[in-house]
C-alpha positions as CSV (number, residue, x, y, z in Angstrom):
1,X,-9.9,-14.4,-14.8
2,X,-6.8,-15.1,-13.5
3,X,-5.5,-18.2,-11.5
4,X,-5.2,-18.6,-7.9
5,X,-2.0,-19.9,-8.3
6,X,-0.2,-17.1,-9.6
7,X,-1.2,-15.1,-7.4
8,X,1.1,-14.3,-4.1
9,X,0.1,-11.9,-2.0
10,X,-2.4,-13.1,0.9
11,X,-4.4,-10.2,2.8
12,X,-5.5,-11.4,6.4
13,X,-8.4,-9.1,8.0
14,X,-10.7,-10.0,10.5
15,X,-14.0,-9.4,9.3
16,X,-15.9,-11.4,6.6
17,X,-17.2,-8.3,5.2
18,X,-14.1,-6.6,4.7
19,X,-12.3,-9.4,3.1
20,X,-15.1,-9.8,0.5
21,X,-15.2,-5.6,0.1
22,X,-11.4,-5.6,-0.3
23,X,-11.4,-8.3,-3.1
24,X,-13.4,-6.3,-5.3
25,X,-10.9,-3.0,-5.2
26,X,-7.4,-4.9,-4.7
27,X,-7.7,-7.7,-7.2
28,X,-4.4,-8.9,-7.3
29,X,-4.5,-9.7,-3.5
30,X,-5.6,-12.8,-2.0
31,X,-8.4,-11.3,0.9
32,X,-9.4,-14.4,3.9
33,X,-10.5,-13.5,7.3
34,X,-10.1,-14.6,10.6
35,X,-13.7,-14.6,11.3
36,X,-12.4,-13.1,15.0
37,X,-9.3,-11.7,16.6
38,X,-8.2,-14.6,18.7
39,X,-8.6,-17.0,15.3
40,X,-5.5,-15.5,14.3
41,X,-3.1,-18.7,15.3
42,X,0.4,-20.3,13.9
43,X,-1.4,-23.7,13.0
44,X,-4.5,-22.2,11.5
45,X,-1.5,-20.2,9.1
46,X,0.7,-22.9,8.5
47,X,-0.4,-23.9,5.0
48,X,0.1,-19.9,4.1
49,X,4.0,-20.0,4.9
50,X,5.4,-19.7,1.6
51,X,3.0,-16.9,0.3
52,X,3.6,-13.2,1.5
53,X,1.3,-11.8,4.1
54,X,0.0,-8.6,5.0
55,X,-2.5,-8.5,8.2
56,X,-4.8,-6.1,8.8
57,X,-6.2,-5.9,11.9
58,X,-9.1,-4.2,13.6
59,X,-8.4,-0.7,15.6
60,X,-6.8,-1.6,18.8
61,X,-5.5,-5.3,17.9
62,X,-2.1,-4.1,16.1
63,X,-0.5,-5.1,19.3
64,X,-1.7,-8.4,19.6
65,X,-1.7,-9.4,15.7
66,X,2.2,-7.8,15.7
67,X,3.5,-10.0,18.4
68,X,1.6,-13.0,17.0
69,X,3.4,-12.8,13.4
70,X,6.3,-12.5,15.1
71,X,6.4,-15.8,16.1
């Protein structure tokens, strides 16, 4: 098994579900949810700053979860 810390790539979806699903087909990713769309906030994502981040959000929040990581 392969430590947390080498890993580098962090997967944000909002679903429990699909976070725990994804894990088992991309192993090399880091896969956390939100546990809603509004929960995705700059202070919750702080600590995740130095890692790179991919979101995925649910159909019809790319808007909102695009001009959120823009900031």
């Amino acid at each position: 098994m392969q430590p947390v810390a080498t890993k580098t790539t962090i997967a944000i979806c909002e679903s429990e579900k699909t976070a725990i699903t994804m894990s088992l087909f991309i192993k090399d990713t880091i896969w956390i949810a939100t546990g809603s769309k509004q929960n995705l906030k700059r202070e919750l994502l702080q600590p995740l700053k130095n890692y790179n981040i991919l979101l995925f959000p649910d159909c019809g929040e790319f808007e909102d979860w695009n001009k959120k990581a823009m900031e």
